[in-house]
FIKOLKOL-674413 format. One record per residue (C-alpha): residue in three letters; x, y, z. Coordinates in steps of 0.25 Angstrom, whole numbers. Each point is the difference from the previous one (the first is absolute). Layout:
N
<node r="ALA" X="X" Y="Y" Z="Z"/>
...
This chain:
298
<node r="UNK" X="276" Y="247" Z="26"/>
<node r="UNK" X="11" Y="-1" Z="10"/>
<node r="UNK" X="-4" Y="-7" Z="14"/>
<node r="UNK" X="-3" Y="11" Z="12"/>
<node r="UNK" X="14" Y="5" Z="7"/>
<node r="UNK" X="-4" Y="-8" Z="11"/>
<node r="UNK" X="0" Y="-15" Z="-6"/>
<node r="UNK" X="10" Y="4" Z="-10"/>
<node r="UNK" X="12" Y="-6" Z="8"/>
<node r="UNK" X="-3" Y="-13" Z="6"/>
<node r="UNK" X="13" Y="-9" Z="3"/>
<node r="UNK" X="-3" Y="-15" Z="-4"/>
<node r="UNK" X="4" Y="-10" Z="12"/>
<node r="UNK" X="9" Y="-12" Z="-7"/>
<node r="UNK" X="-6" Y="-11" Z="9"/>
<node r="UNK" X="-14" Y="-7" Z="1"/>
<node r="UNK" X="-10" Y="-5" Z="-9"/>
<node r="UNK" X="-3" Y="7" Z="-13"/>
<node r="UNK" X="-13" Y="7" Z="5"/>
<node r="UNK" X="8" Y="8" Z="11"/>
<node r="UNK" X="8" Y="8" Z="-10"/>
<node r="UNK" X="-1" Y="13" Z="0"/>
<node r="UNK" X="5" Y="6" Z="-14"/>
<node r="UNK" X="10" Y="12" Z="-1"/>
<node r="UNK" X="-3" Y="13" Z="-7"/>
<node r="UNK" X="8" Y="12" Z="4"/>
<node r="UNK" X="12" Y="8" Z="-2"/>
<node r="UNK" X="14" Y="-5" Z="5"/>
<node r="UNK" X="13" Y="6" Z="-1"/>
<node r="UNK" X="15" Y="-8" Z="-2"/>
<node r="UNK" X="13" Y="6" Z="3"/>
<node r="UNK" X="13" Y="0" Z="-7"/>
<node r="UNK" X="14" Y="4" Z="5"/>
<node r="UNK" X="9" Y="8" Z="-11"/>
<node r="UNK" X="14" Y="5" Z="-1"/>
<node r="UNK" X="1" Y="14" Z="-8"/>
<node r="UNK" X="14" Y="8" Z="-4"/>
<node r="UNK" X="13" Y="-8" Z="-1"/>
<node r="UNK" X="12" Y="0" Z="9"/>
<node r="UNK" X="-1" Y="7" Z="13"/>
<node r="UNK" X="-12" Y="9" Z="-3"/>
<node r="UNK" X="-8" Y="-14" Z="-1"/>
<node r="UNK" X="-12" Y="-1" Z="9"/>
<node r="UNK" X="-11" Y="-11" Z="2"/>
<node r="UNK" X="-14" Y="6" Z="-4"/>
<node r="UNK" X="-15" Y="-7" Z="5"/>
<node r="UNK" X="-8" Y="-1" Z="-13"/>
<node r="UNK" X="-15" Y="-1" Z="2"/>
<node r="UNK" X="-11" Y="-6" Z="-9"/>
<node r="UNK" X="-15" Y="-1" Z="2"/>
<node r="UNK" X="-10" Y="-12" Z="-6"/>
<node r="UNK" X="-11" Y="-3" Z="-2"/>
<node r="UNK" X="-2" Y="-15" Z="5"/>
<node r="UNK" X="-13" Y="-9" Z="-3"/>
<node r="UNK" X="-2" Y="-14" Z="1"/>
<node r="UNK" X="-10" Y="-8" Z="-7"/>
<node r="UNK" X="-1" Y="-14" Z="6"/>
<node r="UNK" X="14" Y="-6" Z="0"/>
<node r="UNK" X="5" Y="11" Z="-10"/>
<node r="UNK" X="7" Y="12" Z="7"/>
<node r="UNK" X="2" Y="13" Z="-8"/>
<node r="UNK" X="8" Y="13" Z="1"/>
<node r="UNK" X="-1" Y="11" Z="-9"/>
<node r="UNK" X="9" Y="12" Z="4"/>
<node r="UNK" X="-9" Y="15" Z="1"/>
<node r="UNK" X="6" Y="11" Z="-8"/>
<node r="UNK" X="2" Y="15" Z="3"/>
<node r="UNK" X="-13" Y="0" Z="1"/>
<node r="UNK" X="-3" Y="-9" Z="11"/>
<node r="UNK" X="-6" Y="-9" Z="-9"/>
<node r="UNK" X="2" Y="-16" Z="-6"/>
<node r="UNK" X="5" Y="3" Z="-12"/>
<node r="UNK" X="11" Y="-9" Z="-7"/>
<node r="UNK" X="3" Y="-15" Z="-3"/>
<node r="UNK" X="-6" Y="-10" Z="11"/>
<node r="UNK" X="10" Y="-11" Z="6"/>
<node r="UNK" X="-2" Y="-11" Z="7"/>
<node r="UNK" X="4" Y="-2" Z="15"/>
<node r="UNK" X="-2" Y="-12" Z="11"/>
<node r="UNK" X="-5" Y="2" Z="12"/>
<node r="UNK" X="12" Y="-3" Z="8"/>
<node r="UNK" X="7" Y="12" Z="-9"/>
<node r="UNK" X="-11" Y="9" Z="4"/>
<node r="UNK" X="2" Y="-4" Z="15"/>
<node r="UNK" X="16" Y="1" Z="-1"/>
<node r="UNK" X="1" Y="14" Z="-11"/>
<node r="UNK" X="-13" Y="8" Z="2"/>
<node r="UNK" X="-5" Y="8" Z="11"/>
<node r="UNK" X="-15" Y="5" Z="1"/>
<node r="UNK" X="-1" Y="15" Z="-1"/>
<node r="UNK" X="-15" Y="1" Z="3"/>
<node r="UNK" X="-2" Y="14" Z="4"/>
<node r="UNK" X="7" Y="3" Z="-15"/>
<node r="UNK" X="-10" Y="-7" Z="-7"/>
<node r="UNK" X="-11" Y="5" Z="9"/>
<node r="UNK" X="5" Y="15" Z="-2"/>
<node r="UNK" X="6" Y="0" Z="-13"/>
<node r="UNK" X="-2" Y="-11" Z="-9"/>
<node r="UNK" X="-14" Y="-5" Z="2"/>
<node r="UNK" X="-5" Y="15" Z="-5"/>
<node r="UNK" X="8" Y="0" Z="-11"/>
<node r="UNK" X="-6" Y="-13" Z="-5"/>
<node r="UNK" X="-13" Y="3" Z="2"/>
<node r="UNK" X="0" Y="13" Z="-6"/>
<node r="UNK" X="5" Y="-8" Z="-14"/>
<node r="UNK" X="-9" Y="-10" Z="1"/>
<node r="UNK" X="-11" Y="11" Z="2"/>
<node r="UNK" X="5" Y="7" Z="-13"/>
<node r="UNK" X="-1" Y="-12" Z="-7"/>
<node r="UNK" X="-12" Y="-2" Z="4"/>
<node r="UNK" X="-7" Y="11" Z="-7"/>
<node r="UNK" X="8" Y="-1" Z="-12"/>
<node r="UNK" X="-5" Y="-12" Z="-2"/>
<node r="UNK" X="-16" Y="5" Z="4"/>
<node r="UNK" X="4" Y="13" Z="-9"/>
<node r="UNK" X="5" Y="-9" Z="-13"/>
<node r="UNK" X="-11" Y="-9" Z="3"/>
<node r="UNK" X="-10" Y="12" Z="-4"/>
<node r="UNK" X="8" Y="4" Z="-12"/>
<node r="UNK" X="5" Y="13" Z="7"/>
<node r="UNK" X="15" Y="-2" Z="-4"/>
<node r="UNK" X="6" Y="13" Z="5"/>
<node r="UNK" X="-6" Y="-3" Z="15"/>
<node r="UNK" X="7" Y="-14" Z="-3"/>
<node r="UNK" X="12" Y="5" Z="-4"/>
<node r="UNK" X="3" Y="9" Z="11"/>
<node r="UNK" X="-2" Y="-8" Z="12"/>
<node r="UNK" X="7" Y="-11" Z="-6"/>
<node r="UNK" X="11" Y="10" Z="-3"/>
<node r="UNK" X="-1" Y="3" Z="17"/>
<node r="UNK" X="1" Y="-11" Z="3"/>
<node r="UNK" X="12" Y="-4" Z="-10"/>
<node r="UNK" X="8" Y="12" Z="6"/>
<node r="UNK" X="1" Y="-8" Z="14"/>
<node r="UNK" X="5" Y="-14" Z="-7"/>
<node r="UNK" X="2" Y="0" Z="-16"/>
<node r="UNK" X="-2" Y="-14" Z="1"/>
<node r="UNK" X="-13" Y="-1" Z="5"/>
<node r="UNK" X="-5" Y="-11" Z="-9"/>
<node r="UNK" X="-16" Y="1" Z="1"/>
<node r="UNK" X="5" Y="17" Z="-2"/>
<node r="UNK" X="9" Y="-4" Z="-13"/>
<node r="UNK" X="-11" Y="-8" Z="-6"/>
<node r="UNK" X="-11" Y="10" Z="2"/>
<node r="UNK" X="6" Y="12" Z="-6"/>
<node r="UNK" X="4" Y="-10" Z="-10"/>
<node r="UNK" X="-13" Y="-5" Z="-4"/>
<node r="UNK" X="-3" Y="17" Z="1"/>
<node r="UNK" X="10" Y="4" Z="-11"/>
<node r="UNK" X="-5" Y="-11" Z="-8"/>
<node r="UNK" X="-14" Y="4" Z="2"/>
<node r="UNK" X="2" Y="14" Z="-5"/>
<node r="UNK" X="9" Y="-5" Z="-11"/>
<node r="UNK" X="12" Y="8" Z="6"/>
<node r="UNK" X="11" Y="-14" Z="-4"/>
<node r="UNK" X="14" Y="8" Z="1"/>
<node r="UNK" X="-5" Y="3" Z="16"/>
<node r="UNK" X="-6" Y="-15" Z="-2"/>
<node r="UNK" X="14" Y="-6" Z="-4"/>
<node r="UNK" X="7" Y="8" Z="11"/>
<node r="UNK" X="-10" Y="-8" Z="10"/>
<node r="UNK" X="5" Y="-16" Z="-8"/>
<node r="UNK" X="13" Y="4" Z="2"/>
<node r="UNK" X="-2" Y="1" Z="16"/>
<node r="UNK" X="-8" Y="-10" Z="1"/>
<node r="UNK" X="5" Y="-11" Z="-7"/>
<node r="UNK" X="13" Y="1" Z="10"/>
<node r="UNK" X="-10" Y="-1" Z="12"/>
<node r="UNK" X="0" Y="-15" Z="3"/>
<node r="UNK" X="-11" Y="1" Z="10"/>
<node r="UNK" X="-9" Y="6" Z="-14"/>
<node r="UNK" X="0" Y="-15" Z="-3"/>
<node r="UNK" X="-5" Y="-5" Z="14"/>
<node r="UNK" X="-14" Y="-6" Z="1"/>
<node r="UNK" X="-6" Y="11" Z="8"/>
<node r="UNK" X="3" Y="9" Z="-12"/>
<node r="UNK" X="-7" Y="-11" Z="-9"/>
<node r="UNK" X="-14" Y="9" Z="-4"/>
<node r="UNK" X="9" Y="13" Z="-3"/>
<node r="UNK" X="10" Y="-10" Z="-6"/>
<node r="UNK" X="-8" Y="-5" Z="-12"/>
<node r="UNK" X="-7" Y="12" Z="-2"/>
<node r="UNK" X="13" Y="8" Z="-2"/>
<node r="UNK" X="4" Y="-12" Z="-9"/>
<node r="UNK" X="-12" Y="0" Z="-8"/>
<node r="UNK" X="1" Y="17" Z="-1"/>
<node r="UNK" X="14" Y="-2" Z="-5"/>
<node r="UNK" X="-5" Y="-8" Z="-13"/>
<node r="UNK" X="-12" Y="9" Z="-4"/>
<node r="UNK" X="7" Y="11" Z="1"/>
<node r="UNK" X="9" Y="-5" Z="-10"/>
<node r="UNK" X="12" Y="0" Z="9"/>
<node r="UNK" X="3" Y="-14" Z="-5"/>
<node r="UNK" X="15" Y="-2" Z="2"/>
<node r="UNK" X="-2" Y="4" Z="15"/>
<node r="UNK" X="-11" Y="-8" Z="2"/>
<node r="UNK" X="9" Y="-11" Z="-5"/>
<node r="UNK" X="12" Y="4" Z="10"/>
<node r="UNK" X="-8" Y="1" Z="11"/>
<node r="UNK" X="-8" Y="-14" Z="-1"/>
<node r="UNK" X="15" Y="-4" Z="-2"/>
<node r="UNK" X="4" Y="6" Z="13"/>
<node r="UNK" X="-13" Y="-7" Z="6"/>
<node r="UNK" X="3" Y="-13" Z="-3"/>
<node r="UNK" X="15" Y="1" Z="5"/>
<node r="UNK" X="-7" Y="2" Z="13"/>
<node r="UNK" X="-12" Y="-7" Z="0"/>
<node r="UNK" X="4" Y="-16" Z="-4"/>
<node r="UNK" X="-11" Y="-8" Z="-5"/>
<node r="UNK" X="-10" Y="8" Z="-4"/>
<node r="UNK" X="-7" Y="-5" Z="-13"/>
<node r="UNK" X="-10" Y="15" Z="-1"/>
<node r="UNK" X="13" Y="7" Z="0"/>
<node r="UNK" X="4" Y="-8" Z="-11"/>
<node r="UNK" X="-13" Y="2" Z="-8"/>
<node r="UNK" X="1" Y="16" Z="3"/>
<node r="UNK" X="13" Y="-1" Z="-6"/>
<node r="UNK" X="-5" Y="-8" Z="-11"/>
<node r="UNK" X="-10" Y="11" Z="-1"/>
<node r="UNK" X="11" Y="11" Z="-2"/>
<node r="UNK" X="9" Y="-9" Z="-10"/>
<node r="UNK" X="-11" Y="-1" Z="-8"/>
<node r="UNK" X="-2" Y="15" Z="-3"/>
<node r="UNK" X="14" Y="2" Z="-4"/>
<node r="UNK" X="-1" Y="-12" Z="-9"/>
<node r="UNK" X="9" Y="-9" Z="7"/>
<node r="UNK" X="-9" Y="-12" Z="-2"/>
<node r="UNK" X="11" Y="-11" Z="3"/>
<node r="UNK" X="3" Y="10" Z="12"/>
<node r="UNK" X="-16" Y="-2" Z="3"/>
<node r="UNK" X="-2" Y="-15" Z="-2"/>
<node r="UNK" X="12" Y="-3" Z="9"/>
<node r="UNK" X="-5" Y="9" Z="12"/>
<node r="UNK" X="-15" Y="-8" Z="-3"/>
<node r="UNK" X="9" Y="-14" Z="-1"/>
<node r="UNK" X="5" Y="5" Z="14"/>
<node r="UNK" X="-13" Y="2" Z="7"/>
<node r="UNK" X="-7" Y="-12" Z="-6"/>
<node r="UNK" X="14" Y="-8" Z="5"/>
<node r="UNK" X="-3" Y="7" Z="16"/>
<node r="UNK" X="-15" Y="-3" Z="-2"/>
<node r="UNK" X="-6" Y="-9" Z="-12"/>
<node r="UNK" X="-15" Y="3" Z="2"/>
<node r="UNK" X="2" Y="16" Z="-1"/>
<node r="UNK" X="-12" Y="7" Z="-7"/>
<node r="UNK" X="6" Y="12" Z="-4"/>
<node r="UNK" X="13" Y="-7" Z="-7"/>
<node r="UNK" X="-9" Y="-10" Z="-6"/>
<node r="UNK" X="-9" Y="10" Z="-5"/>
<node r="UNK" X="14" Y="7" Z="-5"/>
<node r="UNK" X="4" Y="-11" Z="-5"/>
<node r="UNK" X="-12" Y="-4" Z="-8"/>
<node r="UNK" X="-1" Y="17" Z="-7"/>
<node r="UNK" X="14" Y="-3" Z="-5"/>
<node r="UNK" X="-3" Y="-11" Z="-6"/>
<node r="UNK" X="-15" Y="4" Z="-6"/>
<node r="UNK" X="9" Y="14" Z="-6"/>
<node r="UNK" X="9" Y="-9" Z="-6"/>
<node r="UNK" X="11" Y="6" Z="9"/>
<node r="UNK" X="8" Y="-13" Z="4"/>
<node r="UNK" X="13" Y="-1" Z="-7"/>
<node r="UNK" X="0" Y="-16" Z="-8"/>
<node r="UNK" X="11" Y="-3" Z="11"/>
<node r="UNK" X="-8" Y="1" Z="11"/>
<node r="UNK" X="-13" Y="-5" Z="-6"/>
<node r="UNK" X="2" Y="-13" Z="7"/>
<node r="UNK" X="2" Y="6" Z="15"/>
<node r="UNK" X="-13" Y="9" Z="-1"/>
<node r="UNK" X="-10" Y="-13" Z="-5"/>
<node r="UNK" X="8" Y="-8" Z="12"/>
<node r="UNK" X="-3" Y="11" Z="11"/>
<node r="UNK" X="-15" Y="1" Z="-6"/>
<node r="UNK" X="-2" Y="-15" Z="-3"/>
<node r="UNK" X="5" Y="-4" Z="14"/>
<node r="UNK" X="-8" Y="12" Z="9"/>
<node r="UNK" X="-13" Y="-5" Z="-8"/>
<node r="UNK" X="0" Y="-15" Z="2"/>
<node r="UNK" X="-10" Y="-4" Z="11"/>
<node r="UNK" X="-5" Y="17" Z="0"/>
<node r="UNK" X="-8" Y="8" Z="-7"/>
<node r="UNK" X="6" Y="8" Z="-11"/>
<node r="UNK" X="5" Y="16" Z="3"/>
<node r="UNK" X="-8" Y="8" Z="-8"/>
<node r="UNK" X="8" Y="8" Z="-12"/>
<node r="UNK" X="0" Y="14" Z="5"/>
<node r="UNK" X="-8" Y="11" Z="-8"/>
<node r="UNK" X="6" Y="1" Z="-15"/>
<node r="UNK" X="11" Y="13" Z="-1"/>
<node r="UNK" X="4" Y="-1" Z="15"/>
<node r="UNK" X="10" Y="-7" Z="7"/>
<node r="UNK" X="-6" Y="-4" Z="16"/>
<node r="UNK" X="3" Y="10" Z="11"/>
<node r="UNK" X="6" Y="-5" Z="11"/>
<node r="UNK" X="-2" Y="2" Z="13"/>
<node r="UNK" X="15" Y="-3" Z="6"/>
<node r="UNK" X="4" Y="4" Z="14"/>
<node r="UNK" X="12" Y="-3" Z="8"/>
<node r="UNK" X="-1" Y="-14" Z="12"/>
């Protein structure tokens, strides 16, 4: 939940030991001059923007707020000494205008999530859809009416919810990791299976080095019969992280189905042969069923 309006803006001094540095959140507005019309009726105009600034150790973000004076959009990147040349606090804004605004979303996400929870999807659905008339891209929101769609087997509304999210960059951030994977995993059993595909595809243009995201995809080419697609994405987990149960478990399935193409015979019995040598060996998993995975965005 956002921090109380009066801590939320708290300028960060640039001198002193580490421990002295108080950490900015707040809103912070910039200022840009324009010239509008042509010729003799050209005139200079003062375009003014709000955003939402937080820092996280040495990381300084801003996200601008949108016509609902709350963060929405892409994130960017900014240095302190930016901050200290192009932004000016606007306190009593956030205070008055943007901290209710966020509160009252993450209060409606809040219950949507306590309401889909319980199993009561309609309650879910419309404080969720409260709070995604505020800011359409509220992640934690998308996700949740998401995961209702797909709970009441409604997979149009469902697919309308992909489409958004898969565009969010921030669906793919750590904090987002527990609704991430279940999302994923929701995707695949509802036999949305060429989504599922993209959206670990999208995941792993954003999230490097990540050998779960690897398997899930794995997991996802396998249904749609890609096996060379699958044993690639297994290949690539087991490159990021030899000794990893799940892609080893995978791995050793394939092979007890008789699933392995001849060409790639040889790599499979490498990966197996090398992450058992001085371990005890992964168990096979149950016959009939490829191993779950359990994949979540670092």
């Amino acid at each position: 939940m956002p921090d109380s309006p009066s801590s939320a803006l708290k300028p960060s001094g640039t001198a002193g030991p580490a421990q002295d540095r108080t950490d900015v959140r707040g809103v912070f507005s910039t200022q840009e001059i324009r010239k509008v019309g042509t010729g003799t009726t050209t005139r200079k105009t003062v375009q003014k923007t709000f955003w939402f600034v937080e820092q996280h150790g040495d990381s300084i973000e801003c996200q601008p707020l949108n016509s609902n004076y709350v963060p929405s959009g892409p994130k960017r990147k900014i240095t302190m000494d930016e901050l200290i040349a192009k932004f000016s606090p606007e306190p009593e804004f956030y205070q008055m205008s943007v901290y209710p605004k966020m509160r009252e979303i993450e209060q409606s996400v809040d219950k949507g999530d306590s309401h889909r929870e319980k199993g009561e999807t309609f309650a879910a659905e419309y404080e969720y859809t409260r709070a995604l008339k505020v800011d359409e891209s509220n992640v934690r929101a998308n996700f949740g009416i998401g995961l209702t769609y797909m709970e009441r087997g409604e997979l149009d509304k469902a697919q309308n919810i992909f489409d958004r999210l898969v565009k969010l960059d921030g669906a793919f951030e750590a904090e987002h990791k527990h609704l991430f994977n279940e999302f994923g995993i929701n995707l695949r059993k509802h036999k949305m299976l060429e989504q599922s595909v993209e959206y670990y595809r999208r995941a792993l243009q954003l999230t490097a080095n990540d050998e779960n995201l690897h398997m899930n995809l794995a997991r996802a080419l396998l249904e749609t019969k890609d096996i060379d697609g699958c044993l690639e994405q297994l290949f690539a987990a087991l490159e990021l992280s030899p000794r990893h149960e799940i892609s080893l478990k995978f791995l050793a399935w394939l092979l007890q189905k008789s699933m392995v193409p001849a060409e790639k015979m040889d790599r499979v019995r490498e990966l197996l042969s090398a992450a058992s040598h001085g371990a005890a060996p992964h168990p096979a998993p149950a016959a009939g069923t490829a191993p779950e995975g359990a994949g979540q965005p670092q």
